[in-house]
C-alpha positions in Angstrom: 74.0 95.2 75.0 74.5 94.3 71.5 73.9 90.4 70.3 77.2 89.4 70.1 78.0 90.6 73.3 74.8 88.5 74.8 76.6 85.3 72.3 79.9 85.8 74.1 78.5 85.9 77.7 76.4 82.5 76.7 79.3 81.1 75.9 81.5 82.2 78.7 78.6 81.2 81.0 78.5 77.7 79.3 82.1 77.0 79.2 82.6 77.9 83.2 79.9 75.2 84.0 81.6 72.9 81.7 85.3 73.4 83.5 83.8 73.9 87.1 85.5 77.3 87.0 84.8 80.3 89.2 86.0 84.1 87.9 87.0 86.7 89.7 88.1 90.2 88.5 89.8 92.8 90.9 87.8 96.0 91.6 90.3 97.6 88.9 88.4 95.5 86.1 87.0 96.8 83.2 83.0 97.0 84.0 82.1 94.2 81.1 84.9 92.1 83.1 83.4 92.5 86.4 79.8 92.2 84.9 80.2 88.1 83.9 82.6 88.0 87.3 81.1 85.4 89.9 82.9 87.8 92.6 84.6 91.2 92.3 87.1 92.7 95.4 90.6 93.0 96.5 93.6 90.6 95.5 93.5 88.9 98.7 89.7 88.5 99.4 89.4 87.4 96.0 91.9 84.8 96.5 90.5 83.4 100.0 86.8 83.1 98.6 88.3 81.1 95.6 90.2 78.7 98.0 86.9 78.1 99.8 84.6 77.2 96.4 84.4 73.6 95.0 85.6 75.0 91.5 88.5 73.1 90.2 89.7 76.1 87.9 90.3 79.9 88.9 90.0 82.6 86.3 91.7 85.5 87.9 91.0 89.0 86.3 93.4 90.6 87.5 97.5 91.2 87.5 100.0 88.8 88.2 101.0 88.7 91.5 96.8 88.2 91.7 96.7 85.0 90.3 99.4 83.9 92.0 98.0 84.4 95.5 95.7 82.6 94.6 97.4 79.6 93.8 99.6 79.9 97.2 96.4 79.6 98.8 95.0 76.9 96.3 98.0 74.8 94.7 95.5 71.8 93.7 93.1 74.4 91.3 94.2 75.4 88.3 94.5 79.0 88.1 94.7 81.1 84.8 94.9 84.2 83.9 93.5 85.6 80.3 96.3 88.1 80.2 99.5 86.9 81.6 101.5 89.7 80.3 99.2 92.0 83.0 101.6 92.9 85.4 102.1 95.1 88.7 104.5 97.7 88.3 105.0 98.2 91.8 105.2 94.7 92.4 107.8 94.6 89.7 109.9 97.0 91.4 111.2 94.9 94.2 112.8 91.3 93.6 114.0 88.1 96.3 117.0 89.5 95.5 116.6 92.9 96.5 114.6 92.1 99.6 117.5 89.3 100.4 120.2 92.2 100.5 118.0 94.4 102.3 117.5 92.0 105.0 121.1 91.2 105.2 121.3 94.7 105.8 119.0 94.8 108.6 119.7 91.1 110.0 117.6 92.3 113.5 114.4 93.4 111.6 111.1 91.7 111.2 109.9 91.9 107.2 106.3 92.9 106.3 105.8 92.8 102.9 102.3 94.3 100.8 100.6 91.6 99.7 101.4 93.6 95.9 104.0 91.2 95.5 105.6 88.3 93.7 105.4 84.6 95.4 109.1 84.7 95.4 108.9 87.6 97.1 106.4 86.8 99.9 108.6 83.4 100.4 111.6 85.9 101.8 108.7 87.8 104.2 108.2 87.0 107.9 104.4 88.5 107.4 102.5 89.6 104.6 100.1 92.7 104.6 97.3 94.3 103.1 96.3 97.7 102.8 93.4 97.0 105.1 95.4 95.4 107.9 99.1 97.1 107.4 98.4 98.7 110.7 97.4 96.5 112.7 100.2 93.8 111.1 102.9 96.7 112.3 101.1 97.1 115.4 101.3 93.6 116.9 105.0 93.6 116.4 105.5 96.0 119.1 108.2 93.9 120.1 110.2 94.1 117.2 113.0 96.9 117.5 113.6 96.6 113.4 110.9 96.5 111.2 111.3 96.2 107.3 108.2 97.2 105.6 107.9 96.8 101.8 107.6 97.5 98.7 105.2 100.9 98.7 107.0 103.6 99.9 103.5 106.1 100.5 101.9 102.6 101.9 104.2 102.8 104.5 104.3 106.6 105.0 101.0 106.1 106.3 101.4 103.0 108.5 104.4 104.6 109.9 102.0 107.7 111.0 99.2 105.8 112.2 101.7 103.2 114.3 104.2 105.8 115.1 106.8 103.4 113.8 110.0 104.2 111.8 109.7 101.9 109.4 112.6 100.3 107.2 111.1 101.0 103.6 111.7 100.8 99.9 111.4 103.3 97.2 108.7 101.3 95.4 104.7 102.9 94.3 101.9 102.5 92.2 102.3 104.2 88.9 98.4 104.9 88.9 98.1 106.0 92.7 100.5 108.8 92.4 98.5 110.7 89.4 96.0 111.6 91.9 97.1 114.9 93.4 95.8 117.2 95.9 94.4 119.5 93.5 92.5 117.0 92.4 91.0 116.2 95.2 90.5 120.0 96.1 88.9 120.8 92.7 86.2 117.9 93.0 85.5 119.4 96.6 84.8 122.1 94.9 82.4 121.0 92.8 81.0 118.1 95.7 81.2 120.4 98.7 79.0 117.6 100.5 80.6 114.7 99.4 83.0 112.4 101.7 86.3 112.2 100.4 88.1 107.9 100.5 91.2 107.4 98.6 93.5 104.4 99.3 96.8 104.4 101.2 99.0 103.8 98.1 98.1 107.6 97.5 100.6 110.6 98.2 100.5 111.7 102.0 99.3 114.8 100.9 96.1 113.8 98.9 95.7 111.0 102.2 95.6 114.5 104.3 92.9 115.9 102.6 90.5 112.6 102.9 87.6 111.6 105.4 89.0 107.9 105.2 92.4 106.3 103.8 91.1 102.9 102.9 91.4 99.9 101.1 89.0 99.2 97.7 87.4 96.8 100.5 87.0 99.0 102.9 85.5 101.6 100.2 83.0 99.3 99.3 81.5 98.7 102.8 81.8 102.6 103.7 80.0 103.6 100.6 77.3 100.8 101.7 76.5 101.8 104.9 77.5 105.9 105.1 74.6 107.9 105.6 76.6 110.6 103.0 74.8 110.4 99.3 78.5 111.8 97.7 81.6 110.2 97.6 85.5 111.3 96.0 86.9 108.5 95.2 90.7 108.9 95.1 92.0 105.1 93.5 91.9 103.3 90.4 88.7 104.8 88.2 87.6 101.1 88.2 86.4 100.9 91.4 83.5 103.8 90.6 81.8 101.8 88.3 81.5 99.0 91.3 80.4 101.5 93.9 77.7 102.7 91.3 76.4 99.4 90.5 76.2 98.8 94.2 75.0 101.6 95.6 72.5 103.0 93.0 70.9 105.7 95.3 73.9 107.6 95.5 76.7 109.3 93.5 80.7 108.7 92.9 83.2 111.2 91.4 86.7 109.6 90.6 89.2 112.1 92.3 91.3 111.8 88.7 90.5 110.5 85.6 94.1 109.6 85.1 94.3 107.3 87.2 93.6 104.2 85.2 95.9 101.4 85.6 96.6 99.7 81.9 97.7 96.7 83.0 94.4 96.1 85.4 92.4 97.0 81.9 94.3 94.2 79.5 91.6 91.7 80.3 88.2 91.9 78.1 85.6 89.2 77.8 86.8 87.9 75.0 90.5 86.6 76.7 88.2 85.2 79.6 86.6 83.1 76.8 89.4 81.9 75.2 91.0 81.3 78.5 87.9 78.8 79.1 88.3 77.3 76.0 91.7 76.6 76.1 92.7 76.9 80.2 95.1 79.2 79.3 97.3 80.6 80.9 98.3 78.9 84.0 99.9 80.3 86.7 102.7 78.0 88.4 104.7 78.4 91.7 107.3 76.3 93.0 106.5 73.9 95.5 109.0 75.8 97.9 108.0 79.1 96.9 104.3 78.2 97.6 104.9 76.9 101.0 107.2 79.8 102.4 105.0 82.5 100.6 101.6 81.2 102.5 103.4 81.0 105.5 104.1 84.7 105.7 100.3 85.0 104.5 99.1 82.9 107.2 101.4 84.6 110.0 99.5 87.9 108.9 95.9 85.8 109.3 96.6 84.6 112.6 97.1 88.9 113.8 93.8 89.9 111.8 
């Protein structure tokens, strides 16, 4: 690591005591972004372990709707991001509005919504979801004739095949996801004959029928950690290889593509998380209303998992 680099971590590091400020970066991160992170993971887990530190200020490495989890969960913190402008595409592809209509549509169903969503969104959602727990969300609403599941379409593909549901769904996905395709994955089996293939439900249903385990970042993590198998594919954002790496040095991790970086999960550097330090910039704000509807669908979903 080059001096400056070592200077710009010193200074991070001192300006985060200074603010009482915790960071977090998403498992998508750049690796000199999760490197000065105090914890890396998913959107969600990231958000909970935030709410439960005494830090008074949340630097969220990650995309919007990220940061703004984490305030629903912690309106009395200030929470920044050092990129605002990074967004979610997917999450961008559904609106209150749009989910509104749909409902109105459906007026019988129950709404699940991906936790890859705005606040305003989740305020319109009975329960929110993650990729870890979609399954067993759907499956405690056996009850429920009419269920509207949104916004990723191949997300609920899959939940709709493990539950045996018909789900209600929206023709929203993840830009980055869908690069990986089943020749991908067939070409680095190829090459990795032993190695167990993970990729993440946002993935087409055909590269999911080619894995060993559809699973959430999360869930990737803890399989890589205690598998016996010394190879993994990795079929999700690149980003993710570099944590399984640093965490499980003994063994070995081939991203299933290459393309499938996500830009907006790469707009933060070290440098925005400094100046976001020095000038608590920029903050992420919700509604009073908004917060309290969206965590209600968030904690409807914790009381099932």
């Amino acid at each position: 690591m080059i001096k400056e680099d070592k200077q710009l971590i010193k200074r991070i590091k001192e300006l985060k005591k200074k603010r009482n400020a915790v960071i977090l970066a998403h498992n998508y991160q750049l690796p000199e972004v999760q490197d000065i992170a105090d914890f890396r993971g998913d959107s969600l887990e990231l958000s909970r372990i935030a709410a439960k530190t005494e830090a008074q200020v949340i630097v969220f490495c990650g995309v919007h709707f990220m940061a703004e989890t984490a305030k629903v969960l912690s309106p009395e913190k200030l929470v920044i991001m050092p990129d605002a402008s990074a967004s979610c595409p997917m999450a961008d592809m559904i609106n209150a509005d749009d989910l509104r209509k749909l409902k109105a549509k459906y007026p019988q169903a129950v709404s699940i919504g991906y936790v890859n969503t705005s606040a305003e969104v989740k305020a319109e959602l009975d329960y929110c979801c993650t990729s870890s727990n979609a399954v067993a969300v759907v499956n405690a609403l056996k009850d429920k004739k009419e269920i509207i599941f949104i916004p990723d379409k191949y997300l609920a593909e899959y939940v709709s095949k493990q539950t045996g549901r018909k789900l209600i769904t929206w023709n929203a996905f993840c830009p980055t996801h869908v690069k990986i395709l089943p020749e991908d994955v067939l070409r680095e089996k190829r090459f990795h004959a032993h190695a167990k293939v993970m990729v993440h439900p946002e993935c087409l249903s055909s590269v999911a029928a080619l894995a060993d385990a559809v699973i959430s970042t999360g869930q990737m993590s803890k399989l890589a950690k205690e598998s016996t198998a010394r190879e993994f594919i990795v079929g999700t954002e690149t980003g993710l290889v570099y944590r399984l790496k640093a965490d499980n040095p003994g063994k070995e991790f081939y991203a299933a593509s290459e393309r499938a970086v996500c830009p907006n999960m790469k707009r933060t550097t070290q440098e925005k998380v400094l100046w976001a330090l020095e000038e608590l910039k920029e903050e992420v704000r919700i509604s009073a209303d908004i917060r309290r509807k969206a965590k209600l669908a968030i904690d409807r979903m914790l009381e099932i998992v």
